[in-house]
C-alpha positions as a Markdown table, in Angstrom:
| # | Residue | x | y | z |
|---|---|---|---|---|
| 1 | Unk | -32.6 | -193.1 | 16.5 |
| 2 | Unk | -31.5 | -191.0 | 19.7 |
| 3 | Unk | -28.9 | -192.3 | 21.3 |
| 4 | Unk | -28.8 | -192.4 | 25.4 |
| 5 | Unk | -26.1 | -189.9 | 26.6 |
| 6 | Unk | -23.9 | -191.7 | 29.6 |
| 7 | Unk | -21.9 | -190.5 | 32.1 |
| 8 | Unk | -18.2 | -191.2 | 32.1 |
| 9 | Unk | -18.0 | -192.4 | 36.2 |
| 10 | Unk | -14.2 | -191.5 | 36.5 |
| 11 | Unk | -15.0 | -188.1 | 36.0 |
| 12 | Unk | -17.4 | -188.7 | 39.3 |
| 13 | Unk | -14.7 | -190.4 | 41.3 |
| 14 | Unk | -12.1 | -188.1 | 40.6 |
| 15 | Unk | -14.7 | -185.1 | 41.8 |
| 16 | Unk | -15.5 | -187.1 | 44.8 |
| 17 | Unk | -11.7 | -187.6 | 45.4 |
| 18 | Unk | -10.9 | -184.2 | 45.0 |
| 19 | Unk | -13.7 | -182.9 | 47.7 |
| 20 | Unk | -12.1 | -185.7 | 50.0 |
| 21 | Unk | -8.6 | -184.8 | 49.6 |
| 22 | Unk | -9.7 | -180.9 | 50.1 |
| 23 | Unk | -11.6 | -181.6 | 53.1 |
| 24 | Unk | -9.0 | -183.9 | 54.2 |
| 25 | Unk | -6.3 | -181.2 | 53.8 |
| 26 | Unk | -8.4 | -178.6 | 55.8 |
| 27 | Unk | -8.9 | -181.0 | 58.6 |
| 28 | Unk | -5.7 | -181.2 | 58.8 |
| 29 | Unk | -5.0 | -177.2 | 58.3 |
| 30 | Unk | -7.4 | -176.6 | 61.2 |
| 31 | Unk | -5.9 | -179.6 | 63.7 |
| 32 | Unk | -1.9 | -177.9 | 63.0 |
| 33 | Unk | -3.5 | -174.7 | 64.0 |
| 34 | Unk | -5.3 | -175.4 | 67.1 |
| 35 | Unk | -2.1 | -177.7 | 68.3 |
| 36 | Unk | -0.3 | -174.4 | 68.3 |
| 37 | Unk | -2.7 | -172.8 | 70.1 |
| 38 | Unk | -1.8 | -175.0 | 73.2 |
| 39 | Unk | 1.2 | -172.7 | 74.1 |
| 40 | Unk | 2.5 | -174.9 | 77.1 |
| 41 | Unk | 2.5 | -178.7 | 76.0 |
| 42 | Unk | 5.4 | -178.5 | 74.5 |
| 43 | Unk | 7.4 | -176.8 | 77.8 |
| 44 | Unk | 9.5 | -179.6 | 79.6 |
| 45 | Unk | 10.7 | -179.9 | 82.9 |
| 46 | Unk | 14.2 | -179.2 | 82.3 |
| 47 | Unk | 17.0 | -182.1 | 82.2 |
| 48 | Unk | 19.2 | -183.2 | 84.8 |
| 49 | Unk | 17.6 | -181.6 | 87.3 |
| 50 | Unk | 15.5 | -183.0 | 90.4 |
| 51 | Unk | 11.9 | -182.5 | 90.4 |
| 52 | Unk | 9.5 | -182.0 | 93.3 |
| 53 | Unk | 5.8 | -181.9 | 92.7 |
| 54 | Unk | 4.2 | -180.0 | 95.5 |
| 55 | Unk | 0.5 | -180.3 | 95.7 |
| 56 | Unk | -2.1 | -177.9 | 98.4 |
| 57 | Unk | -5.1 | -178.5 | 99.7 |
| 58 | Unk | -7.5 | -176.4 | 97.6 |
| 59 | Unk | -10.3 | -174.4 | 100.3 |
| 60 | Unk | -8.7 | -176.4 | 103.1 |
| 61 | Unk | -9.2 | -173.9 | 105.5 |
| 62 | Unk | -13.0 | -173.8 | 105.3 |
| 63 | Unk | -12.8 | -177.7 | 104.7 |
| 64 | Unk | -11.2 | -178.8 | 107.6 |
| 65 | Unk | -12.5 | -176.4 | 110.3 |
| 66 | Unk | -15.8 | -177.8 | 109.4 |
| 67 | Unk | -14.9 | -182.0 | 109.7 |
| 68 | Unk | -11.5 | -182.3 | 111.8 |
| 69 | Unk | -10.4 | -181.2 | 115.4 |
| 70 | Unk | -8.1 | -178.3 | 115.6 |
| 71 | Unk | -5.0 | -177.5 | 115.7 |
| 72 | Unk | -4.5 | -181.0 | 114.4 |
| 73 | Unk | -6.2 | -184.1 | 113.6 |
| 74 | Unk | -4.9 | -187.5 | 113.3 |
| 75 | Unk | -7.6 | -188.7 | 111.2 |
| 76 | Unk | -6.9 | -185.8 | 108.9 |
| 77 | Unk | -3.0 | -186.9 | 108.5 |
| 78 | Unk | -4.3 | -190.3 | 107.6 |
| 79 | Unk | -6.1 | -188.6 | 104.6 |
| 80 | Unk | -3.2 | -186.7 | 103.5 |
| 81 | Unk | -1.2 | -189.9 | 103.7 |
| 82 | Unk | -3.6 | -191.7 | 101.4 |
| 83 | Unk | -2.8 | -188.7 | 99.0 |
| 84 | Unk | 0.8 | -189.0 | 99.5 |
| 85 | Unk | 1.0 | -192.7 | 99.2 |
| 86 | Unk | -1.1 | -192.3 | 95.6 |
| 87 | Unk | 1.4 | -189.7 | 94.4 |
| 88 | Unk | 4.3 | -191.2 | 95.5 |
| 89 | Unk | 3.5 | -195.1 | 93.4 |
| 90 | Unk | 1.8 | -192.8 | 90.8 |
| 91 | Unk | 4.5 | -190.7 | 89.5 |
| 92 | Unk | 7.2 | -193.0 | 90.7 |
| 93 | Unk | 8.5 | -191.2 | 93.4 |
| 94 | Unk | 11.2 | -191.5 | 95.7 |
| 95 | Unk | 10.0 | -189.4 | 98.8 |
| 96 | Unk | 7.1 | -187.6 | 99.9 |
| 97 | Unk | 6.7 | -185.1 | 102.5 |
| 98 | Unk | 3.4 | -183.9 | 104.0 |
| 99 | Unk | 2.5 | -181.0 | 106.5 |
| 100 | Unk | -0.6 | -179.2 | 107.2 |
| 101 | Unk | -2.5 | -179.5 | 103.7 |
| 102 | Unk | 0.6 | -179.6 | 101.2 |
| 103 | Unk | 2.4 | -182.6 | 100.1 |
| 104 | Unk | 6.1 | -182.3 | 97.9 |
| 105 | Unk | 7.2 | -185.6 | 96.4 |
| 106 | Unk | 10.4 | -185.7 | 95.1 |
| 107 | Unk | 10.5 | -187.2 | 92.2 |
| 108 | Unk | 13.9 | -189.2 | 90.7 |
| 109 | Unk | 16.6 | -187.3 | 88.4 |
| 110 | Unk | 16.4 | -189.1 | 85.6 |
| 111 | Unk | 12.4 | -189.1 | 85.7 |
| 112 | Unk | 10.9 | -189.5 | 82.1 |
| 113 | Unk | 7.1 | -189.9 | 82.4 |
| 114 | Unk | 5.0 | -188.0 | 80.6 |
| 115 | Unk | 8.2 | -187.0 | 78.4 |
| 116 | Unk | 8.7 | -184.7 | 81.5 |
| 117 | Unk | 5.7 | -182.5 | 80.0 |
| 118 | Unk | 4.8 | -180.0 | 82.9 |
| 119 | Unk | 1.3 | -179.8 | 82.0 |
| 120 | Unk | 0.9 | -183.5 | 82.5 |
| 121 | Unk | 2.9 | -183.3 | 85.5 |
| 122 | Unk | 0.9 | -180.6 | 87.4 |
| 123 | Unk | -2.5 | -182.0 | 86.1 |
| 124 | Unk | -2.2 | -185.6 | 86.6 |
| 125 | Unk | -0.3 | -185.0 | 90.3 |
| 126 | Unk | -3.3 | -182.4 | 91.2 |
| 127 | Unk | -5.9 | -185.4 | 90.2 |
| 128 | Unk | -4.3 | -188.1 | 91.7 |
| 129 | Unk | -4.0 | -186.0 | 95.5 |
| 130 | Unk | -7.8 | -185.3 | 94.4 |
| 131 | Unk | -8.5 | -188.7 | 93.7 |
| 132 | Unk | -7.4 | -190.4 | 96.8 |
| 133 | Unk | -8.0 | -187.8 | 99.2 |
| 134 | Unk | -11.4 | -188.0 | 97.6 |
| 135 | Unk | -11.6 | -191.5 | 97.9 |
| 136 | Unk | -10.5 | -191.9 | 101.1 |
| 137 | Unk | -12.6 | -189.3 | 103.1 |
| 138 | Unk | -15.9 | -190.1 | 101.3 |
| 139 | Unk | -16.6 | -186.6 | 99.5 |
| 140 | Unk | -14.9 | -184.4 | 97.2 |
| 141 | Unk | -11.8 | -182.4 | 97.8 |
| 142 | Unk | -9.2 | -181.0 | 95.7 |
| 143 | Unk | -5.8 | -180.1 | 94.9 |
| 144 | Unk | -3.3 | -178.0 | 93.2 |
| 145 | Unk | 0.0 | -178.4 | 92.5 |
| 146 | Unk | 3.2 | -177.0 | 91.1 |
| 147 | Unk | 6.8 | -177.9 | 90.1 |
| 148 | Unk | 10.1 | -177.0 | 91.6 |
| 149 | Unk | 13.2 | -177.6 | 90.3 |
| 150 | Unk | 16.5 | -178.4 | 91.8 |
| 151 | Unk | 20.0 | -178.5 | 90.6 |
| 152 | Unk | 21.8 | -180.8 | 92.6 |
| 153 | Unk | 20.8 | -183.1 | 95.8 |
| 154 | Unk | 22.1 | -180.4 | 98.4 |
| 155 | Unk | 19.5 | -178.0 | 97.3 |
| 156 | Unk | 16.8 | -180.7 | 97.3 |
| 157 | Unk | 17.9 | -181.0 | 100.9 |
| 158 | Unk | 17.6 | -177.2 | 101.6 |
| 159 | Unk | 14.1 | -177.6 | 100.1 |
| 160 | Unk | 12.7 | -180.3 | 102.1 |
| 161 | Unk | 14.7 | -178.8 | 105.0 |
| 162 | Unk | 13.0 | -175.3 | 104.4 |
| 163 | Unk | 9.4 | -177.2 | 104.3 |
| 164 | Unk | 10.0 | -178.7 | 107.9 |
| 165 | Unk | 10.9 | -175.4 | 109.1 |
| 166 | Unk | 7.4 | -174.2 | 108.3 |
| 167 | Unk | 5.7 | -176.8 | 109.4 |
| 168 | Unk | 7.1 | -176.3 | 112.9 |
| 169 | Unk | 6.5 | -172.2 | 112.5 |
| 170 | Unk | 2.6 | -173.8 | 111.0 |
| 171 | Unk | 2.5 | -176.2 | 114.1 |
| 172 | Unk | 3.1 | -173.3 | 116.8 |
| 173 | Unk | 0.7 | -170.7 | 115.3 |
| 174 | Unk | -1.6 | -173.0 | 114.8 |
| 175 | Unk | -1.4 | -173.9 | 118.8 |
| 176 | Unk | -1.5 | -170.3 | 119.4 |
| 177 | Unk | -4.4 | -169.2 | 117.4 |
| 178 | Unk | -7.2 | -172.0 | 118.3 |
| 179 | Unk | -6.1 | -171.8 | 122.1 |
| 180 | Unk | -7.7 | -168.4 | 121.6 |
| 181 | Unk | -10.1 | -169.2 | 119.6 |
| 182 | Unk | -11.1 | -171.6 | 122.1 |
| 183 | Unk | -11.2 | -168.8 | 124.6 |
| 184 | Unk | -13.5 | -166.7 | 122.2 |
| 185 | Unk | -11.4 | -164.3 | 120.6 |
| 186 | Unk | -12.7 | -164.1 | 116.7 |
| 187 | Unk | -10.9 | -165.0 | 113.8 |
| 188 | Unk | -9.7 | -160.8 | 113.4 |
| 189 | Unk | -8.9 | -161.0 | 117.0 |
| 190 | Unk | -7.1 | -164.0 | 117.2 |
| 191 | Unk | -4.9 | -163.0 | 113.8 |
| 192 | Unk | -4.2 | -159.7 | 115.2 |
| 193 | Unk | -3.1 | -160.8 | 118.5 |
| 194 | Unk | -0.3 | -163.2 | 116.9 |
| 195 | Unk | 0.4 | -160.7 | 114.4 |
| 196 | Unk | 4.2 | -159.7 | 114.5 |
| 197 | Unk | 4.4 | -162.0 | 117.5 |
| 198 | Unk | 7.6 | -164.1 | 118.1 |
| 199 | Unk | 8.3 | -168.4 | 118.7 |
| 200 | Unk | 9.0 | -166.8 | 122.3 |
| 201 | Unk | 5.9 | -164.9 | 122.7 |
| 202 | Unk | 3.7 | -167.9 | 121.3 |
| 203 | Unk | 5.8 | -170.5 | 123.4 |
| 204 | Unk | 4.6 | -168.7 | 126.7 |
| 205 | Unk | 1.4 | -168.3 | 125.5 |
| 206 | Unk | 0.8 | -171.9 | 125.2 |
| 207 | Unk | 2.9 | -172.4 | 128.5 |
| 208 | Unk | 0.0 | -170.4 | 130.4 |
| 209 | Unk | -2.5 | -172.8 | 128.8 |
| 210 | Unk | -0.3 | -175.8 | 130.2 |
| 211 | Unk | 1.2 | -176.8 | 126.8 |
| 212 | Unk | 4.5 | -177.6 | 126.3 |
| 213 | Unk | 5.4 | -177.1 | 122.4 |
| 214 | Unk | 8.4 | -179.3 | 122.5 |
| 215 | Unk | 6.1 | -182.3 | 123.9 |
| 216 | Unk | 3.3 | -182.5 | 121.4 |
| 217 | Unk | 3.4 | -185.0 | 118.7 |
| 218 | Unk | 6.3 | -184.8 | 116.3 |
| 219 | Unk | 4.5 | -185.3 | 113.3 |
| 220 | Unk | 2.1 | -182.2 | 114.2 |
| 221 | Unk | 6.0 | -180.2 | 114.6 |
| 222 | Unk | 8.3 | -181.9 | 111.6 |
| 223 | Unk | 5.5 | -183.5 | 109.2 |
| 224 | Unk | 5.6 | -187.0 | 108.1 |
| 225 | Unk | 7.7 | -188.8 | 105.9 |
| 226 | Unk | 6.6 | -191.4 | 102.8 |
| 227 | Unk | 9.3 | -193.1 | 101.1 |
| 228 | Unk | 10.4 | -197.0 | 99.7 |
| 229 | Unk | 12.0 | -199.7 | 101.9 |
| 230 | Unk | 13.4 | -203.0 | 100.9 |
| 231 | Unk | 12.3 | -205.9 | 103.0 |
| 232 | Unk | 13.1 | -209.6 | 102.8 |
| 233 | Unk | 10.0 | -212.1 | 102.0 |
| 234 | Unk | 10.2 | -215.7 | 102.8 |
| 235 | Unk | 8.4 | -218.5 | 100.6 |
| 236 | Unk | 8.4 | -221.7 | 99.3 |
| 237 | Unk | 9.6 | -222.5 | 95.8 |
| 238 | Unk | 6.7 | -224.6 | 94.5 |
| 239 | Unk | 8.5 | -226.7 | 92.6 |
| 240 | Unk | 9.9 | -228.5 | 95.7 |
| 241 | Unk | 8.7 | -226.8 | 98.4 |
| 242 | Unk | 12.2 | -225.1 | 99.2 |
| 243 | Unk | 12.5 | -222.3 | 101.2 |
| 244 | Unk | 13.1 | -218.9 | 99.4 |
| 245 | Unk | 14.1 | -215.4 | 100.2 |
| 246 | Unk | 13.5 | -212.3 | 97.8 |
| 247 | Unk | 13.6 | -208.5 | 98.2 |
| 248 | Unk | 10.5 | -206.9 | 97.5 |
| 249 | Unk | 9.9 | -203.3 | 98.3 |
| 250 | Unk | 7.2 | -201.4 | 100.2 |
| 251 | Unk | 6.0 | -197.8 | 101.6 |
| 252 | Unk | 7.1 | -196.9 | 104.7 |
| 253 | Unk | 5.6 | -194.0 | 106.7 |
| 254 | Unk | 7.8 | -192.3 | 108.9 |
| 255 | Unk | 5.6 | -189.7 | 111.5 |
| 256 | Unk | 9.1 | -189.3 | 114.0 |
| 257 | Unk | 11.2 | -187.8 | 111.8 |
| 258 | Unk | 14.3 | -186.2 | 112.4 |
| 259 | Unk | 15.4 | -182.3 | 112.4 |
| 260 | Unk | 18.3 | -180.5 | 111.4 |
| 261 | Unk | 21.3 | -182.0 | 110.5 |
| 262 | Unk | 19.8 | -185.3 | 111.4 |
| 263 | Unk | 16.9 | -185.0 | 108.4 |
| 264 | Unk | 19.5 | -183.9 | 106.1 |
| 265 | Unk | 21.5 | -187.1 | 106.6 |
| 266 | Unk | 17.8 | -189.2 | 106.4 |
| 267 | Unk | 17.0 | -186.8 | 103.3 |
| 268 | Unk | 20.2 | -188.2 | 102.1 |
| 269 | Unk | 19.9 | -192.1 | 102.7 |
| 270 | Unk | 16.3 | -191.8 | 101.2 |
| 271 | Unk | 17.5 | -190.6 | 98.1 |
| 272 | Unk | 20.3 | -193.3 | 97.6 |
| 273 | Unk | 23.4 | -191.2 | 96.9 |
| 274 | Unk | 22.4 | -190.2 | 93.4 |
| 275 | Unk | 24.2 | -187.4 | 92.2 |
């Protein structure tokens, strides 16, 4: 009588557990090699040091001179403050600054989100600007951004202080060129007639046009300021309808802001003291 030949099935599960294991290793082969591929997660913004996350209007030239008044708008700084205010409760921020289509937020020493990973910085900081912008004007617009990096509070100050000084140089080209514009010169003509062209030159131009520089809105000369204030709330504790007080804290727009000497002392009160 024949007798049935039968398969042994551990010899079938170890084969199957072999294929898995070798598939499994080469999964994981191929996921170590494409990690390594990603050259710049691993770079970190670098310890101790202050960061400030500046973000710019991507196109905004095209974009505003086709929806906004010119030189300036005040509908378009209520935009960029929407953007500012999103940044500035997003990444935890202690200040932001915004003039023309750039916003810096300054972001606190000891700052740890994201494991200070630059590429999460820059990315997520560029999408939350888009996202709020976006949001707030009712169609797309976008943003870049970028990281700088300072050592000690006084050269956070000289940054912020160096981005007021061009919003004011911004503010009185700006006057200049669409006061000819206005008068027909083209967009060559107008550039090449400011070209080279000093604040005393531009300030009589506008003079002649029966605009004082020094009297148009300060937020349009030093930018606006978004920071955190503490305010007292007043309640009633439930329990027995006592009254209560507690500190809760809120963002504060600031569109008079100080120059000089004076914004470096604000600069400095904003950012607590910390060393």
């Amino acid at each position: 009588m024949n007798q049935r030949e039968t398969k042994s099935p551990s010899v079938s599960l170890r084969s199957d557990k072999t294929l898995s294991s070798g598939r499994g290793n080469r999964a994981a082969e191929t996921d170590k090699r494409m990690r390594e591929l990603e050259y710049f997660s691993s770079i970190r913004l670098l310890p101790g040091t202050w960061p400030v996350i500046r973000v710019d209007g991507r196109g905004f030239t095209r974009y505003a001179g086709e929806r906004f008044a010119h030189p300036f708008d005040i509908n378009f700084l209520h935009l960029m403050e929407e953007a500012a205010r999103a940044l500035l409760d997003g990444l935890q921020g202690i200040y932001a600054y915004t003039m023309s289509d750039e916003i810096s937020v300054l972001l606190p020493r000891e700052w740890d989100l994201f494991d200070r990973r630059l590429e999460k910085a820059v990315s997520v900081s560029a999408g939350l600007a888009s996202a709020a912008f976006t949001m707030a004007a009712g169609e797309p617009a976008h943003f870049d951004s970028r990281v700088w990096l300072g050592t000690g509070e006084l050269l956070v100050i000289d940054y912020f202080s160096w981005r007021q000084g061009e919003a004011a140089r911004n503010a009185l080209h700006s006057w200049c060129y669409w006061i000819l514009r206005k008068e027909g010169a083209s967009v060559s003509e107008a550039t090449q007639m400011l070209r080279g062209k000093g604040t005393a030159f531009q300030n009589e131009l506008l003079f002649q046009h029966g605009i004082n520089f020094n009297e148009t809105p300060l937020w349009q000369r030093r930018g606006d300021g978004i920071f955190w204030e503490e305010y007292e709330k007043e309640g009633l504790d439930p329990r027995d309808f006592s009254p209560t007080v507690t500190r809760r804290r809120r963002i504060c727009i600031n569109r008079e802001l100080p120059m000089k000497d004076e914004y470096r002392h604000f600069l400095q009160g904003v950012m607590g003291g910390r060393q």
